[in-house]
C-alpha positions in Angstrom: 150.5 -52.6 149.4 148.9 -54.7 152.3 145.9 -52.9 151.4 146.2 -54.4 147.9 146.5 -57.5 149.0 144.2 -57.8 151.5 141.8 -56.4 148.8 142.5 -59.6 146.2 142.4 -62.1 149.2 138.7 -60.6 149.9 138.2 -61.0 146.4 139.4 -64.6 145.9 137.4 -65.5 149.2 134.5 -63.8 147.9 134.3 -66.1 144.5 135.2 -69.2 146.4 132.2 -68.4 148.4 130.0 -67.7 144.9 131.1 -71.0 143.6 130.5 -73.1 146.8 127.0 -71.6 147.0 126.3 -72.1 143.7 127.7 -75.9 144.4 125.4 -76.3 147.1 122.3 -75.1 145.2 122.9 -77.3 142.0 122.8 -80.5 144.4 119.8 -79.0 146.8 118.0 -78.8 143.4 119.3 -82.4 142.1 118.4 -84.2 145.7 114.7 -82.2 146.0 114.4 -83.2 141.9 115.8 -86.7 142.2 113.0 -88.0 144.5 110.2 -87.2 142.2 111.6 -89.9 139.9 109.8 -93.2 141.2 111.0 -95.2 137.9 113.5 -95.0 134.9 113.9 -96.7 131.7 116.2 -96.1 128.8 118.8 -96.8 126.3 122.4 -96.3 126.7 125.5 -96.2 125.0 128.9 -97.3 126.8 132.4 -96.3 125.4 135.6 -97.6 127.3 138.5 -96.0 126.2 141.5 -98.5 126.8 145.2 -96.4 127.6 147.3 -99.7 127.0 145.2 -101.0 123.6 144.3 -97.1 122.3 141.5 -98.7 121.6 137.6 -97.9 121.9 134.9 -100.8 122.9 131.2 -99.9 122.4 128.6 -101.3 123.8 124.9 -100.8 123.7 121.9 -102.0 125.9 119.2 -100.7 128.4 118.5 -100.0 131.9 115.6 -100.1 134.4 115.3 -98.7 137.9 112.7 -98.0 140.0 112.9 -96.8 143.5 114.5 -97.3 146.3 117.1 -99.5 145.1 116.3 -101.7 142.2 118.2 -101.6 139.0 118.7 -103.8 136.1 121.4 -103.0 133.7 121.6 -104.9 130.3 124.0 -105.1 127.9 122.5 -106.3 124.5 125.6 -105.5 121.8 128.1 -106.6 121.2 127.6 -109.3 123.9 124.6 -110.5 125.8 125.1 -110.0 129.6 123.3 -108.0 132.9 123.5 -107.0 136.6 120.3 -106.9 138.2 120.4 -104.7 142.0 117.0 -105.9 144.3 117.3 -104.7 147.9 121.1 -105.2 148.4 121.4 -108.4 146.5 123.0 -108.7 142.4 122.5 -111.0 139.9 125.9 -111.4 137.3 124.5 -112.5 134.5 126.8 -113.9 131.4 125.3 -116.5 128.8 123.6 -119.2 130.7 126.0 -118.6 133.8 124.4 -116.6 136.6 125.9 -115.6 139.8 124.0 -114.0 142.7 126.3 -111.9 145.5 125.9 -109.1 147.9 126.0 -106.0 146.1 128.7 -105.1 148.4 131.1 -107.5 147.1 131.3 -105.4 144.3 132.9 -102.1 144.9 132.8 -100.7 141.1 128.9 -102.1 140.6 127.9 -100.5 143.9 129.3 -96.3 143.0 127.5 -97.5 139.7 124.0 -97.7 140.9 124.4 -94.8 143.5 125.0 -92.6 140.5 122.4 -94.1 138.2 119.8 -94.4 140.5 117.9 -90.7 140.7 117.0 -91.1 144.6 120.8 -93.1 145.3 122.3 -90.1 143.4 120.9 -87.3 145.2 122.1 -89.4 148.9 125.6 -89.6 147.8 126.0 -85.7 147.0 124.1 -84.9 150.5 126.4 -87.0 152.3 129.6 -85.3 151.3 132.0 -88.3 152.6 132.6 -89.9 149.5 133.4 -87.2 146.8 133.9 -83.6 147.0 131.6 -82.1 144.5 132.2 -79.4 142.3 129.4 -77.9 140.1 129.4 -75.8 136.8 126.6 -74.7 135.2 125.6 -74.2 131.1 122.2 -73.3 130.0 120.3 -76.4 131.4 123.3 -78.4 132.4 124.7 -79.3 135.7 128.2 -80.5 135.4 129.1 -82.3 138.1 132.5 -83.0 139.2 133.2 -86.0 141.8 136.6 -86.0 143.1 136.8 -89.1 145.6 137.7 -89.1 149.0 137.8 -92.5 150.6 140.9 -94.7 150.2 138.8 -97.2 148.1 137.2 -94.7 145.4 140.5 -93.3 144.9 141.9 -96.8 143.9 139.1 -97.0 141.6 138.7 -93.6 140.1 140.8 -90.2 139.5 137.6 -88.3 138.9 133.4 -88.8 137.8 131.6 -85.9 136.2 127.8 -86.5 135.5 125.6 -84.3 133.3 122.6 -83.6 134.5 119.9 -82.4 132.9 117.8 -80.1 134.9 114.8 -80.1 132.6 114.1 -84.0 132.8 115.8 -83.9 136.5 118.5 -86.8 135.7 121.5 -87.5 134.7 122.1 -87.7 131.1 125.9 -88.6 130.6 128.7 -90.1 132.7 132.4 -90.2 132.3 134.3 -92.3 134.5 138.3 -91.7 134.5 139.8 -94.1 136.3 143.3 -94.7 137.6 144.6 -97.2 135.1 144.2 -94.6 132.5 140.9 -96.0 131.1 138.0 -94.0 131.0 134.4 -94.8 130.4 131.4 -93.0 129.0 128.0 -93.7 129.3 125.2 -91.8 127.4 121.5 -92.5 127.7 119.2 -92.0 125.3 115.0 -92.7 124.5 114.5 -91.6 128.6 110.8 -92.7 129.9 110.1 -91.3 133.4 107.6 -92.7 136.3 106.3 -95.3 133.6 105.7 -98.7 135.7 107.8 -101.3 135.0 106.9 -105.4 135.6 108.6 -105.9 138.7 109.9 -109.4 136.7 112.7 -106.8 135.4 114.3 -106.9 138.6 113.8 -110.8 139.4 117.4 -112.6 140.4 116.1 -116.2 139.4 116.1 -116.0 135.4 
C-alpha cells in the first residue's frame, strides 16, 4: 500500500515537473522571439462582455508599437478615441478633449501595454512577480494563462490568457476576465511586422 502511494505521488510530481518545464520553455521561446519584434501594426477587434447588461459592445480600430515602449492604441468604431504610450507618459484622447498623465496613473492602461507590447510582454513573464503563468500548447499555439499575484492585479483581474502565435512570434488574441464579471476580448488581425512607422504616431501634442 505505501508502495502504491508513494508510486502515484512520484507520478503526480513527475507531470507537475513536465508541465512546469514545458511552462518555462513556452516563455524562454516567447521572451528570446519577442525581442526580434522592433515594430507592430495592426487591426483589432474588442468585445466587452457586460455581466450586469448581458450585453456585448464591439469596437474596432488599430494599434501601433514600436520598441521599447511606444504604443498608440485607436479606437475608430463605434466611437473616435486613443491612448498614445511615449517613454512613460499617455495621451487620453476623446473628441477634441485630450489629457496627458503618467502612464502610471493608470493601473488598467499600464498591464495593457505590458501585454501588447512584444519586448514589454516577454519582461512581465520573466519577472514572475506579477502573474503566475501557466502554458498549454496546440499545434502552433501558446496558451497562456496569467493568474495575478499582486494585491492590485487581483482587484482588477480574476485571470488573462493570451494566444500566441509562435509562427509570427506575438500574441494574437487576449481575453481579459475581470472581477466585476465582465470580460474582454481583443483579436488582432491584418498584422505588419518590423515595418517603420512615422514616429508622429506616437506624438502626445495632436
Amino acid at each position: 500500500m505505501k508502495a502504491l502511494v508513494f508510486s502515484v505521488i512520484l507520478n503526480l510530481c513527475t507531470v507537475y515537473a513536465l508541465a512546469q518545464s514545458g511552462t518555462e520553455n513556452a516563455i524562454d521561446e516567447i521572451s528570446k522571439a519577442s525581442q526580434t519584434v522592433n515594430t507592430l501594426q495592426c487591426d483589432f477587434v474588442q468585445t466587452k462582455k457586460l455581466k450586469m447588461l448581458n450585453d456585448a459592445m464591439v469596437s474596432k480600430g488599430k494599434m501601433w508599437c514600436s520598441q521599447p515602449d511606444r504604443l498608440r492604441w485607436e479606437y475608430l468604431e463605434p466611437y473616435s478615441s486613443a491612448f498614445i504610450l511615449n517613454k512613460g507618459k499617455l495621451l487620453l484622447k476623446k473628441g477634441k478633449r485630450s489629457n496627458v498623465i503618467s502612464v502610471n496613473r493608470s493601473k488598467m492602461l499600464k498591464e495593457m501595454t505590458r501585454i501588447m507590447i512584444p519586448p514589454a510582454l516577454g519582461k512581465c513573464l520573466m519577472d514572475k512577480k506579477d502573474f503566475f503563468v501557466s502554458v498549454e500548447t496546440k499545434d502552433n499555439i501558446h496558451i497562456l494563462e496569467l493568474l495575478p499575484l499582486s494585491k492590485e492585479l487581483k482587484q482588477m483581474y480574476t485571470k488573462i490568457i493570451l494566444y500566441y502565435d509562435r509562427r509570427q512570434s506575438i500574441v494574437t488574441k487576449v481575453e481579459m476576465r475581470e472581477k466585476n464579471g465582465d470580460n474582454t476580448t481583443i483579436e488582432l488581425t491584418s498584422i505588419k511586422k518590423n515595418m517603420a512607422i512615422n514616429e508622429s504616431v506616437y506624438a502626445l501634442k495632436e
